[in-house]
C-alpha positions in Angstrom: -33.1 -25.2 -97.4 -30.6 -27.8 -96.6 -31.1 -30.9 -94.3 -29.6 -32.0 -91.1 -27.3 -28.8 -91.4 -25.1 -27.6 -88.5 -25.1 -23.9 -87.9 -21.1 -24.1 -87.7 -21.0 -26.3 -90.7 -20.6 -23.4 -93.5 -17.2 -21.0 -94.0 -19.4 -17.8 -93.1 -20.3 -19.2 -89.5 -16.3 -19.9 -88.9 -15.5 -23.1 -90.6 -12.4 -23.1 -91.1 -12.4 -26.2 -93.2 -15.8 -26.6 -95.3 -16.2 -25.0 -98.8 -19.3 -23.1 -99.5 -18.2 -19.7 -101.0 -21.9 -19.2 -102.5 -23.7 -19.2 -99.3 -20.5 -17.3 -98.0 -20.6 -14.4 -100.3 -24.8 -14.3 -99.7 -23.9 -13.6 -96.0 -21.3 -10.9 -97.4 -23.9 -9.3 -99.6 -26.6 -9.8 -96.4 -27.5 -10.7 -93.0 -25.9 -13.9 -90.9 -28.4 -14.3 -88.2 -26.4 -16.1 -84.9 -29.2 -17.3 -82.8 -32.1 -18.9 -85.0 -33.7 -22.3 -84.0 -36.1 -24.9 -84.9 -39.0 -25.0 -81.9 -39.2 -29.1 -83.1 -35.9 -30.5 -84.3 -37.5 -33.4 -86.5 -37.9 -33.2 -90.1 -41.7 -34.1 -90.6 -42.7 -31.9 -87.8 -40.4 -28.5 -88.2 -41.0 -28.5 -92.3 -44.7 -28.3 -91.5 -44.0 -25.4 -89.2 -41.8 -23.7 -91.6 -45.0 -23.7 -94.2 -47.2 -22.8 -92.0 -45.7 -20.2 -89.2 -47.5 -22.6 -86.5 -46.3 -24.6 -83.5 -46.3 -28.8 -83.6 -48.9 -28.5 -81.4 -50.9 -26.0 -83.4 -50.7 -27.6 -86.9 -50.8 -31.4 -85.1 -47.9 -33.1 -87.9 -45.4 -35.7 -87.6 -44.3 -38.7 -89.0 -47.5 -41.2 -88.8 -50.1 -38.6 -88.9 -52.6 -38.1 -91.5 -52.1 -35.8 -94.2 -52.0 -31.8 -93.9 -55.1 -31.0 -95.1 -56.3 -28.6 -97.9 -58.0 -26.2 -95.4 -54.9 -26.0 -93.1 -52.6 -25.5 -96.4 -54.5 -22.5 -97.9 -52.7 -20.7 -94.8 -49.3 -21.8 -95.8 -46.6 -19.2 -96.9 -46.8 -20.6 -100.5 -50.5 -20.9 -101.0 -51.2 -17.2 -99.6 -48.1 -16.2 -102.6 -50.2 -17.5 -105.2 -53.4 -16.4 -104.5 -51.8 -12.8 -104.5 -50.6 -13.5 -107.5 -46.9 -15.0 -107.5 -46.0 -18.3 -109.3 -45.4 -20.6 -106.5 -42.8 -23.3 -107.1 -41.5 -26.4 -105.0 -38.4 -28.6 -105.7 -37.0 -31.3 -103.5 -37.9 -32.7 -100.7 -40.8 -31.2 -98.7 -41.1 -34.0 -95.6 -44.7 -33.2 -95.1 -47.4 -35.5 -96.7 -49.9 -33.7 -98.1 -53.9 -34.4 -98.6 -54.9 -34.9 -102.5 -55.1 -31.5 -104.0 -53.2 -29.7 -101.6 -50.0 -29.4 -103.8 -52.0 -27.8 -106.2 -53.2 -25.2 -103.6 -50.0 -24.2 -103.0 -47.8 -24.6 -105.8 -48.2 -23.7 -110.0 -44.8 -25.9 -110.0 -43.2 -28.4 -108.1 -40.9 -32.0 -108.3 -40.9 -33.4 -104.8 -38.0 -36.0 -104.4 -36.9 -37.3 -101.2 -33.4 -39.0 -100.8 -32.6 -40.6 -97.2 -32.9 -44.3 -97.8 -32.4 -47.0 -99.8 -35.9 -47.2 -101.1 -35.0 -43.1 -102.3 -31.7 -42.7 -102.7 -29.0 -40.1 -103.4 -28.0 -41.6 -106.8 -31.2 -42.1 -109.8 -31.6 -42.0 -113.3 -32.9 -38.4 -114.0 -35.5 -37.1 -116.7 -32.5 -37.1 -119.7 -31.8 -40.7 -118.7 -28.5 -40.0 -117.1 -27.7 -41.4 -113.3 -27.4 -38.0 -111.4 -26.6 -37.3 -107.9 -30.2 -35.8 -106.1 -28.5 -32.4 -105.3 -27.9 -31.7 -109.0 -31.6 -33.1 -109.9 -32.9 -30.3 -107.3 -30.8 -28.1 -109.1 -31.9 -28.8 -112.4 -35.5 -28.2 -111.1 -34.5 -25.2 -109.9 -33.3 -23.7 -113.0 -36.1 -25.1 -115.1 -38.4 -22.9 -112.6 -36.3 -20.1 -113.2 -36.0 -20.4 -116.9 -40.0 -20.9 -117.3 -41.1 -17.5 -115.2 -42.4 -15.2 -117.1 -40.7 -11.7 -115.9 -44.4 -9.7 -115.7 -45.0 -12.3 -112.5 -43.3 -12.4 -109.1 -42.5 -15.7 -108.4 -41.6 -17.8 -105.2 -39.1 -20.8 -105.6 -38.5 -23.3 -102.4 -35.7 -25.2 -103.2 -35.4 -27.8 -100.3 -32.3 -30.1 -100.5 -32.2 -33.5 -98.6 -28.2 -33.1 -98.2 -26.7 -33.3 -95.9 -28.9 -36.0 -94.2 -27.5 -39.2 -94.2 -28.8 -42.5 -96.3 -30.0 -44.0 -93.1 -29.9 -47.4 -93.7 -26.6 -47.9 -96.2 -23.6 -48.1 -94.7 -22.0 -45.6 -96.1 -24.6 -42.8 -94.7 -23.2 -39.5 -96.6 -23.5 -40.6 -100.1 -21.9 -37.6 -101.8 -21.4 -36.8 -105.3 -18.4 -38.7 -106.4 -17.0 -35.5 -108.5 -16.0 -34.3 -105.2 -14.5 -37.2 -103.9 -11.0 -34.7 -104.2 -12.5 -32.7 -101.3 -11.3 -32.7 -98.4 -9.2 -35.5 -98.7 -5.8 -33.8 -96.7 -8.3 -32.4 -94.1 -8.5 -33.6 -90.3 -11.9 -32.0 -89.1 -11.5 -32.0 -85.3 -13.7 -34.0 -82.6 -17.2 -32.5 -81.5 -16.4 -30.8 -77.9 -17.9 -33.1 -74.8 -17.4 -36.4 -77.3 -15.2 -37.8 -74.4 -16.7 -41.4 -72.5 -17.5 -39.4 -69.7 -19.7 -36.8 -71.2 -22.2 -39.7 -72.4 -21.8 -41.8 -68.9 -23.1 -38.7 -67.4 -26.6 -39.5 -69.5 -29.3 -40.4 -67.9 -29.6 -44.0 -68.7 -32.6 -43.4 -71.3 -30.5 -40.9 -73.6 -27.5 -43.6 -73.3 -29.7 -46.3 -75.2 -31.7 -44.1 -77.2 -31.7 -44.1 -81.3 -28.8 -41.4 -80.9 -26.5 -43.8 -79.4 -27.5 -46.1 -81.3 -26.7 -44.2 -85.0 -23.6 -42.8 -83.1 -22.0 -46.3 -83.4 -23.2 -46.4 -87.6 -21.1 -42.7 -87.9 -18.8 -41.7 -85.5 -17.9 -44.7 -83.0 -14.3 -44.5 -84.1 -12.0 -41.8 -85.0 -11.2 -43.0 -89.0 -14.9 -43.6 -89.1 -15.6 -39.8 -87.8 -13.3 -38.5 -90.0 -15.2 -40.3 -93.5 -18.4 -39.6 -92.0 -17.9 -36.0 -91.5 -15.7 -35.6 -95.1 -18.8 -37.0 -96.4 -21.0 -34.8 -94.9 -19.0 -31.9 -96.4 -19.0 -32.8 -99.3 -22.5 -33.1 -99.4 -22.8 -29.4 -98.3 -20.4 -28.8 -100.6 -23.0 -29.7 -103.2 -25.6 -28.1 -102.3 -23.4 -24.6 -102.3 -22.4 -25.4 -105.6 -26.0 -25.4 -106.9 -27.1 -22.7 -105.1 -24.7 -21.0 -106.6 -26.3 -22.4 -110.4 -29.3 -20.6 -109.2 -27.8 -17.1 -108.4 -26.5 -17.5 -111.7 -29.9 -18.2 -113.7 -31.3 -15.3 -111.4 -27.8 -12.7 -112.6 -28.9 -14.2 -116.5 -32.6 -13.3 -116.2 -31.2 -9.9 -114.7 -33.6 -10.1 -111.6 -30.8 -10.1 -108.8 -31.9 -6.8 -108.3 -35.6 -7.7 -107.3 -35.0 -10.8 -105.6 -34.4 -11.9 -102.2 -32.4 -15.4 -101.3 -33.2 -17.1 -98.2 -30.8 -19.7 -96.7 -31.6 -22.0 -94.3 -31.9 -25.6 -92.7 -34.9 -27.6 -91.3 -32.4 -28.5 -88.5 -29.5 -29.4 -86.7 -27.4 -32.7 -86.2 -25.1 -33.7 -83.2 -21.9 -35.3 -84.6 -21.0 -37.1 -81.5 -21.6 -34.5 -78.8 -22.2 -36.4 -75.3 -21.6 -39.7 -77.5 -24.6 -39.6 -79.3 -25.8 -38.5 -82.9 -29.2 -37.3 -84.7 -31.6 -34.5 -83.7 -34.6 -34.6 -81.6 -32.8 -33.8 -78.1 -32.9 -29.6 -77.2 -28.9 -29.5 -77.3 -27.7 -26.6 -79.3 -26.9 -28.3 -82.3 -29.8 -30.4 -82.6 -31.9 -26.8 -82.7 -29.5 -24.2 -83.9 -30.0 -23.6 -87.6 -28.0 -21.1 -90.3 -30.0 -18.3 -91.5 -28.5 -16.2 -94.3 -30.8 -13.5 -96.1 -29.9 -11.2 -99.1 -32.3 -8.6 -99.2 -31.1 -6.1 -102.8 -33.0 -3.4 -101.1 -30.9 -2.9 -98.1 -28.8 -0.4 -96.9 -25.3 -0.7 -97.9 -24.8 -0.1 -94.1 -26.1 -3.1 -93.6 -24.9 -5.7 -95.5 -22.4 -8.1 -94.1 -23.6 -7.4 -90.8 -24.2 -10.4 -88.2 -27.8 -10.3 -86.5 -27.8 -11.7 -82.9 -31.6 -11.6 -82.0 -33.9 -14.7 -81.7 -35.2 -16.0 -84.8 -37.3 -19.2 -85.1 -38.3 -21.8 -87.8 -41.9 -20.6 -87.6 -41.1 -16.7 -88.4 -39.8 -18.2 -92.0 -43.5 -17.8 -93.7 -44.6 -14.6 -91.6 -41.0 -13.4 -93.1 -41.6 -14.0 -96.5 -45.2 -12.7 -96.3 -43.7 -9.5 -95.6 -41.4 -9.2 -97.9 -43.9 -9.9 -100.6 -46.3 -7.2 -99.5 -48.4 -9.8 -98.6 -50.6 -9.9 -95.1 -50.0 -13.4 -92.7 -52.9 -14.6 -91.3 -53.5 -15.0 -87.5 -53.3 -18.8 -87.6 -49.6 -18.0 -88.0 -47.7 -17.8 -84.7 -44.3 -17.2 -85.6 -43.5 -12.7 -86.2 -41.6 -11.5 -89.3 -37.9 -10.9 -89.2 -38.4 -8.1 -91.4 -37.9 -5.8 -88.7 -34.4 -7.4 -87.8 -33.2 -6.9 -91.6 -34.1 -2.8 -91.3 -32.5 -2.8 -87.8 -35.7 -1.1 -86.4 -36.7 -4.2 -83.9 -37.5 -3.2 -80.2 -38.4 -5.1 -77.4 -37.6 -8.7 -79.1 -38.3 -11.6 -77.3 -35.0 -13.4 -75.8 -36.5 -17.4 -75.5 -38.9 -19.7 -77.2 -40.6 -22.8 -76.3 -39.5 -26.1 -77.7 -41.5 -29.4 -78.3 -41.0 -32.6 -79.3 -42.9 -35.3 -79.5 -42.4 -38.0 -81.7 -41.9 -41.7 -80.0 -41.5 -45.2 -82.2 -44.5 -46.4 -81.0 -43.3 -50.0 -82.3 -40.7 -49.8 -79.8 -42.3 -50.6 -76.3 -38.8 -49.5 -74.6 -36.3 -46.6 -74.3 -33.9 -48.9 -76.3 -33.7 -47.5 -79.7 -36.1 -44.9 -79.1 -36.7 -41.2 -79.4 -37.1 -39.5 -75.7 -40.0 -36.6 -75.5 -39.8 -33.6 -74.2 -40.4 -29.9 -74.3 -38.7 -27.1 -73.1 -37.3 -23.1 -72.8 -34.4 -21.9 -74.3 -33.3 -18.6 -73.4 -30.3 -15.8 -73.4 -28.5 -17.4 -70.1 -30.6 -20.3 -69.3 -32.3 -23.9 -71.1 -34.3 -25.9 -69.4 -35.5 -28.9 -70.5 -38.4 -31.3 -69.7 -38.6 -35.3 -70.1 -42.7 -35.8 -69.0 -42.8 -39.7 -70.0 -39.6 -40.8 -67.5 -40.4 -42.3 -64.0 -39.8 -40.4 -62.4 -40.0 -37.5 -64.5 -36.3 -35.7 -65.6 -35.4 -32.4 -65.7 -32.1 -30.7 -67.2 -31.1 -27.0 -66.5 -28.1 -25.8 -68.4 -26.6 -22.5 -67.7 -25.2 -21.1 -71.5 -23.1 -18.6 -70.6 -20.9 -21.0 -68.1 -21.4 -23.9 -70.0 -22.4 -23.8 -73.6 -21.6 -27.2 -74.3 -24.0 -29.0 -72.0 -22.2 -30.6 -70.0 -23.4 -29.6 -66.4 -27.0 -30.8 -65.3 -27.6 -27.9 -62.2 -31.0 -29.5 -61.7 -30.8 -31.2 -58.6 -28.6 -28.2 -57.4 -30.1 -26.8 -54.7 -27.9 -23.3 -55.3 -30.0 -23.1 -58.8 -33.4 -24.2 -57.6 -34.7 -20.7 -57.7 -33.9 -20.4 -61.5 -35.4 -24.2 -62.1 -38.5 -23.1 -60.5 -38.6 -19.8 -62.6 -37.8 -21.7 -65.8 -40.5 -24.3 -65.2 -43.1 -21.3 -64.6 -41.7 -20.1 -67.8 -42.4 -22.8 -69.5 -45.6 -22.7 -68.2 -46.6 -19.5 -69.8 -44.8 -20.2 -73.8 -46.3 -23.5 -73.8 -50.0 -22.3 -73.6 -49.4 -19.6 -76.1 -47.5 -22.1 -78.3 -50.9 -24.1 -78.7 -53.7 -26.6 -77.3 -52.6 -29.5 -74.8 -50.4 -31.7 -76.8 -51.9 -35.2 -76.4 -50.2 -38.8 -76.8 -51.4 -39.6 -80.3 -52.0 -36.7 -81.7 
């Protein structure tokens, strides 16, 4: 799992410009699912579904929450592996914090590292004494996992990166490794579509001063500085390809390619200056939309390569590799297995999915700087999106089909009031499956 990772930012979902043959020739070898999505695009909040298959509002964690606790834990995707028997493993950054004792639960194996600040950042002196860039510390992990399995035990290896997301507070943001300062260097990687002045004047005037607007001028308020920011960020990817592809090779050299399956993925998206504004949080299609690859040995040779176009969500990740283990997911989990998808026996799949967010800097008392709430549905044709602490409260309706870039608010159009009062009843429904009331504070 990557960090902060665009759906269009690898060579297998069209790039045209980034290099990431590994992940590439997994999505030759597999499936390249099109329409997967985080249902909470923050990092503290979406890893905790990943583990656990559960809404925000089910498993209750964001940033400045207590801990996840041992009892809610024993129901994550890694702690049901090992107590069927698989060596569990963790490496990098897992963005949750976790009650004393929990780790254990869950994993025989892990080295946790975060890199996104200053006070952690891409650049450290590894265990060997040398100063290594984080991506190729994960890496190292990764193989030491590898190398230390025994072959009579199934095993389970999360390997969660923290590139691409920026260094937030240095300057510089995308702190690559500098042994691929050469990429990219000739490259011009073209502006974000609706990035004009009058895509973000069209804002309501709480997204225009929001933290997005306000990181927008750190990354991509000019074009030289777009083009850096962006060449950093793919070189970053860049090096997280390169080590997944270290891993495929430990896997080839133990001789186990045949009996395992490779997941790739992303905790989110970013915007890179869509509408004048960066970061995640907002329900704009690349804040939400994520890259799912899977390489499955056991599938049809009919079916590799082949692009998947159903909906597939953040929390289906641990009821997905539940299955594919053999092993049973529990009801607490509320995401459904994609196994289904990968045997191309899936009938009547749903087509939208509830979004939350919820996370405000309670030390900021305004919208300046801050992070706007809101929930919302996202379907096939239509989004609709929901702003409940605005006064009054605001409402966006996007129509995907004629305007997949966001750019055309229809909800004050009378013409589309019919489908904004069908989209709010719609919401309605997903949101009390999704979970109890959400409450401020919790």
């Amino acid at each position: 799992m990557s960090d902060n990772h665009r759906q269009d930012a690898l060579g297998c979902y069209g790039n045209p410009i980034i290099q990431t043959p590994n992940v590439d020739r997994l999505a030759r070898q597999g499936l390249r699912f099109t329409n997967t999505f985080c249902t909470t695009s923050i990092c503290a909040a979406t890893r905790a579904s990943i583990l656990t298959g559960r809404y925000r509002r089910s498993h209750g964690y964001t940033f400045s929450r207590p801990p996840m606790t041992i009892e809610t834990m024993r129901e994550s995707y890694p702690a049901l592996l090992k107590k069927a028997g698989y060596r569990t493993g963790f490496v990098g950054k897992i963005g949750v914090a976790l009650e004393s004792g929990a780790a254990e639960e869950m994993f025989d194996f892990h080295r946790f590292a975060i890199a996104s600040n200053k006070g952690n950042p891409y650049y450290r002196r590894a265990p060997d004494g040398t100063i290594k860039h984080m991506t190729r510390v994960n890496g190292d992990h990764a193989v030491e996992f590898l190398k230390s399995s025994k072959k009579t035990q199934p095993f389970c290896l999360s390997v969660s990166f923290s590139a691409p997301h920026p260094e937030d507070n240095n300057p510089d943001q995308y702190i690559y490794d500098r042994d691929l300062e050469n990429l990219y260097v000739d490259a011009t990687i073209p502006p974000p579509p609706v990035s004009e002045s009058q895509h973000f004047e069209a804002l309501p005037e709480f997204i225009r001063v929001s933290m997005g607007r306000e990181r927008w001028f750190r990354r991509f308020d000019t074009a030289e500085k777009y083009q850096r920011m962006m060449k950093g960020m793919y070189r970053l990817i860049t090096g997280v390809d390169i080590q997944l592809g270290r891993i495929v090779d430990e896997i080839k050299e133990l001789g186990i390619e045949d009996n395992t399956v490779i997941v790739f993925t992303s905790d989110n998206g970013l915007l890179t200056g869509e509408h004048g504004i960066t970061g995640i949080w907002l329900m704009y299609e690349p804040s939400i939309r994520l890259p799912l690859v899977i390489y499955d040995p056991r599938l049809a040779e009919a079916r590799t390569g082949k692009v998947v176009s159903e909906l597939a969500l953040d929390i289906d990740f641990a009821a997905t590799l539940l299955s594919l283990a053999g092993v049973e997911f529990p009801r607490a989990m509320q995401g459904r297995s994609l196994v289904p998808l990968l045997e191309d026996r899936a009938r009547n799949w749903p087509t939208d999915f509830f979004y939350e967010h919820y996370f405000r800097a309670s030390w900021r008392k305004t919208n300046k700087g801050n992070i706007p709430r809101s929930v919302g549905v996202r379907g096939e044709r239509w989004k609709y999106v929901y702003y409940f602490d605005e006064k009054p409260t605001y409402e966006q309706l996007f129509d995907l089909k004629k305007d997949p870039h966001e750019a055309d608010n229809l909800a004050s159009d009378p013409r589309h009031r019919k489908t904004l009062e069908a989209m709010r009843r719609r919401m309605e429904v997903l949101q009390a499956k999704a979970g109890p009331p959400w409450k401020p504070g919790r």
